[in-house]
N, C-alpha and C positions, 0 to 999 in steps of 0.2 A: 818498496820499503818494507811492507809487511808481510805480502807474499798474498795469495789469493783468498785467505781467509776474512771473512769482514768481519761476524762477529759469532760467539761461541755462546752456549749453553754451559752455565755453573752449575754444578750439582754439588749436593752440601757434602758428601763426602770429601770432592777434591776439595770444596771449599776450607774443609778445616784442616787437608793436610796446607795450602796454600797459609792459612792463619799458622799453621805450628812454623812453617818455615821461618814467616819473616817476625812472627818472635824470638827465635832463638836466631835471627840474625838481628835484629835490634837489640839483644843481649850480648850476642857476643863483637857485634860492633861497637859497641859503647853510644849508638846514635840516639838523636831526640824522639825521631820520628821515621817510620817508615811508610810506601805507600805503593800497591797496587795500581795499574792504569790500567785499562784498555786504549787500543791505538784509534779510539774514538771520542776517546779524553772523559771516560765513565771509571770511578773510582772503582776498583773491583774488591780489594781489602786495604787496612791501615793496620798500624802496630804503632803505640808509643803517645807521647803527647799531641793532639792535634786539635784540643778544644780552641784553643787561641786561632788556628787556623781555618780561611776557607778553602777547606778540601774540595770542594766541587770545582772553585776558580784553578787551585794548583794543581785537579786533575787536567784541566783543559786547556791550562795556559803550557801541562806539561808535553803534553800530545801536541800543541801546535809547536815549539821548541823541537820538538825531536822532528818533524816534518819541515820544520825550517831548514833545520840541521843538515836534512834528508837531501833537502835540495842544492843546498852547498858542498855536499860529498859530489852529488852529481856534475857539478861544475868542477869538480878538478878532478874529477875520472875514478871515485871513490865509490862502493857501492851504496858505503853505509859510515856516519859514525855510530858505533855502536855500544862508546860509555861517553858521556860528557860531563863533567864538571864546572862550579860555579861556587867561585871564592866569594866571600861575602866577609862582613868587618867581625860579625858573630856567630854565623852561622854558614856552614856550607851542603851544596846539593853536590850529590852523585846520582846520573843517570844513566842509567842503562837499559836493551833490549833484550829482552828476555826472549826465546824460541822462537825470534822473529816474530815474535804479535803482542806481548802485553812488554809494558813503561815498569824500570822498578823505582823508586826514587826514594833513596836514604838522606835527609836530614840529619847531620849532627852538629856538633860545635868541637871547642878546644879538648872536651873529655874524649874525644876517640882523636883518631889520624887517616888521612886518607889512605896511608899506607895500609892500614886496621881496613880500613871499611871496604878498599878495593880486593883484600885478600878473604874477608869473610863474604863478599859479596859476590867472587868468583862463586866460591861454594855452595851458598845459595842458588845460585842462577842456575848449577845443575839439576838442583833437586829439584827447582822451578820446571827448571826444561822439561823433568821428565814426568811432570806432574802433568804440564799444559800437552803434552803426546801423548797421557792416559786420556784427557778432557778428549782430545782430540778424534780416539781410536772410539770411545765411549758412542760421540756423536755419531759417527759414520756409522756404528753399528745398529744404534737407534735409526739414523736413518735409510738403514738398507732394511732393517729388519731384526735383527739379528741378535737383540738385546734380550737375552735369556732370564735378565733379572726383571726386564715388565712384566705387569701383570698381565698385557695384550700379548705374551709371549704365545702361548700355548692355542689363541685361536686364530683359526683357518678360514678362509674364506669363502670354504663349505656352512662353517660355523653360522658366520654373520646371514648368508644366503637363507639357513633354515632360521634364524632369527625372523627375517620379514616374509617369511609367509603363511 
């Protein structure tokens, strides 16, 4: 469903391009509320109204939803649904997966359309995508080594050896 990723490392850089995104998609979808997931049901950012809401239960209850979901693709030979929607009397949800690993979930009501929100929300979802493949590229390079921006960049482990003796 997610792909072999389980969980990522946020760095505040991407952090805040990830906040400008689903601003200016809460803007230009006209929605209530927007909301980041992790596919382990851990809020990762919001945009919009949420005081009224618990975010932690609608991050949780959104992630199991989508692995419900996950498992009803599988029964009719599906790989994935990968936007769902939920009509409500006042409010409605659009969800979607994002680079295969994080939940997006736009809230809005009668001031947007879902026609509005599926078409601003495509366009987010790229900018997403290629935000979570910088997250992605960042880690590996931190974890091979390779991270020229650490401050542990520059020592060798010549370095540390003449440390302890």
């Amino acid at each position: 469903m997610f792909g072999p990723q389980s969980t990522f490392v946020m760095y505040d850089e991407e952090y805040q391009r990830i906040s400008a995104v689903i601003e200016k998609l809460l803007r230009e979808s006209n929605s209530k509320s927007i909301f980041l997931v992790d596919k382990n049901g851990q809020l990762i950012a919001a945009s919009g109204e949420s005081e009224h809401l618990d975010t932690t239960s609608l991050a949780s209850l959104t992630a199991g939803n989508i692995a419900a979901t996950g498992g009803l693709a599988k029964l009719i030979g599906e790989k994935e649904f990968s936007i769902l929607f939920h009509e409500g009397e006042k409010d409605n949800l659009h969800i979607s997966i994002i680079a295969g690993r994080v939940i997006l979930v736009v809230l809005f009501d009668q001031r947007s359309s879902l026609g509005l929100v599926r078409l601003r929300v495509k366009k987010s979802s790229e900018e997403l995508g290629r935000i979570f493949e910088d997250l992605s590229r960042k880690s590996e390079d931190i974890k091979r080594g390779n991270d020229q921006n650490s401050p542990f960049a520059e020592i060798t482990d010549d370095d540390i050896d003449n440390l302890f003796r």
